[in-house]
C-alpha positions in Angstrom: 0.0 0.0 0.0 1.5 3.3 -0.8 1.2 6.3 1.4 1.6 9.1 -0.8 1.5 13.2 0.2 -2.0 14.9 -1.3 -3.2 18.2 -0.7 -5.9 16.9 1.8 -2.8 16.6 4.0 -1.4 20.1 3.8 -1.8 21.9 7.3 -1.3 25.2 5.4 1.9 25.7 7.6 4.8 25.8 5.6 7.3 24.0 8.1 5.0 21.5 9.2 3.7 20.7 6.2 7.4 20.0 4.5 8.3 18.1 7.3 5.3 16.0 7.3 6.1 15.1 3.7 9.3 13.6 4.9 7.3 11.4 7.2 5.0 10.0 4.0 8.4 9.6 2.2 9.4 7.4 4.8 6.8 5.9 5.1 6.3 4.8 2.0 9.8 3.8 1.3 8.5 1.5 4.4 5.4 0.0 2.5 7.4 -0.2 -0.9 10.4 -2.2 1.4 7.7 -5.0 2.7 6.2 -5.6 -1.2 10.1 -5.9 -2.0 10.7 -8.7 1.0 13.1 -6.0 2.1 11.2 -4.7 5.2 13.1 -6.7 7.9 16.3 -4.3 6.7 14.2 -1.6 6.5 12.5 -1.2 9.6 15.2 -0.4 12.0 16.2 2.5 9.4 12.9 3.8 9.8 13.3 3.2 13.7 16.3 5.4 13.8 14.6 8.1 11.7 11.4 8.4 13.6 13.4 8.8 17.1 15.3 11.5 15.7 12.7 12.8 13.2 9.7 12.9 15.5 11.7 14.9 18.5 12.7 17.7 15.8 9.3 17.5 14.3 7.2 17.5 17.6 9.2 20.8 19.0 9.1 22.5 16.2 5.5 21.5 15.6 4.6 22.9 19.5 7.3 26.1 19.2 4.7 27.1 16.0 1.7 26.4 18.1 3.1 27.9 21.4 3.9 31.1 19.2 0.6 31.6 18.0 -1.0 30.9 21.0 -2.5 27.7 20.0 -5.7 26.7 22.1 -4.8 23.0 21.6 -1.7 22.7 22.1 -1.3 21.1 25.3 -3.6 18.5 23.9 -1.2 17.9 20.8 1.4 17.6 23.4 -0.1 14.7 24.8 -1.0 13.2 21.5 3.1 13.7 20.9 3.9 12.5 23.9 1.8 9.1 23.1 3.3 8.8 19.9 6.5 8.2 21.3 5.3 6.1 23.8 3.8 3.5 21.2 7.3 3.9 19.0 9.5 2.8 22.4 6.8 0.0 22.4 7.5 -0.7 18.9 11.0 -0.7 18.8 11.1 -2.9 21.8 9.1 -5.1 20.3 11.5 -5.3 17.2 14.2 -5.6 19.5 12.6 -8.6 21.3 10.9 -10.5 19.0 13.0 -9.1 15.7 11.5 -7.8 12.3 8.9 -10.7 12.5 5.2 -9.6 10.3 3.4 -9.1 13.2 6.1 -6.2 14.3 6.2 -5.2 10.3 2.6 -4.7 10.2 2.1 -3.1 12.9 4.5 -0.4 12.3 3.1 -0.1 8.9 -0.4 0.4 10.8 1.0 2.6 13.1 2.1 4.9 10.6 -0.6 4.8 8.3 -2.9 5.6 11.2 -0.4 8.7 12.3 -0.3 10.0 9.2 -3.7 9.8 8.1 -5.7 10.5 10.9 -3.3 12.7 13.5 -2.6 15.2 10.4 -6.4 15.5 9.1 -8.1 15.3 12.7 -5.4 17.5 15.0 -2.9 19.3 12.7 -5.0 20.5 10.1 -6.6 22.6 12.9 -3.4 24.5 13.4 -4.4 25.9 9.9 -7.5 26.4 10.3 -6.5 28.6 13.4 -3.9 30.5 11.8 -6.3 31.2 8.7 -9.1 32.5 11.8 -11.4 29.5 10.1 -11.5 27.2 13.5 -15.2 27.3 13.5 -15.0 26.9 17.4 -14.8 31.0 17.6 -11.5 30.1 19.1 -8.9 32.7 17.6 
């Protein structure tokens, strides 16, 4: 299954929105390593890059939303904060049981289901603030 970028994605932030095309990137690279039978070498790259990537990502992400007084932002805090809770779990699972499919396809969930519904349910609001469109009266 390929995870591609589309404009129903775009946040209408400029930094958040180029670094959340990075994440579909790798993402996909992930989806397109498992239909190869490449996955198992794959995986721990994508480990690597989502402990690093997500930590730069995430403050940057909540420095935006602290400067512009985001209403929701100790919320998205929480969701970040639970994100990297579920990669530890992920990455100890790897490390435990190794690259078997259960631990490939459940990263591959994991990051469908981040991608798809975090960005379009939470992040897109932080456009919809900045553009004064919340629809909560919030701004």
């Amino acid at each position: 299954m390929a995870l591609l970028w589309n404009k129903n994605f775009e946040v209408g932030v400029d930094l958040i929105d180029s670094q959340h095309k990075q994440w579909f990137e790798k993402a996909d690279k992930l989806f397109e390593a498992g239909k190869n039978g490449k996955s198992k070498e794959y995986i721990i790259q994508l480990f690597d890059f989502l402990d690093d990537y997500t930590k730069t990502h995430f403050r940057d992400e909540e420095k935006y939303m602290k400067s512009i007084n985001y209403p929701q932002l100790a919320h998205q805090k929480q969701m970040h904060e639970d994100f990297i809770k579920k990669l530890s779990q992920l990455r100890k699972d790897y490390e435990t049981a190794g690259a078997n499919l259960t631990v490939i396809l459940a990263a591959n969930q994991f990051m469908l289901d981040w991608l798809t519904k975090h960005i379009t349910n939470a992040d897109k609001k932080i456009g919809e603030y900045v553009k004064g469109d919340s629809g909560d009266g919030v701004k």
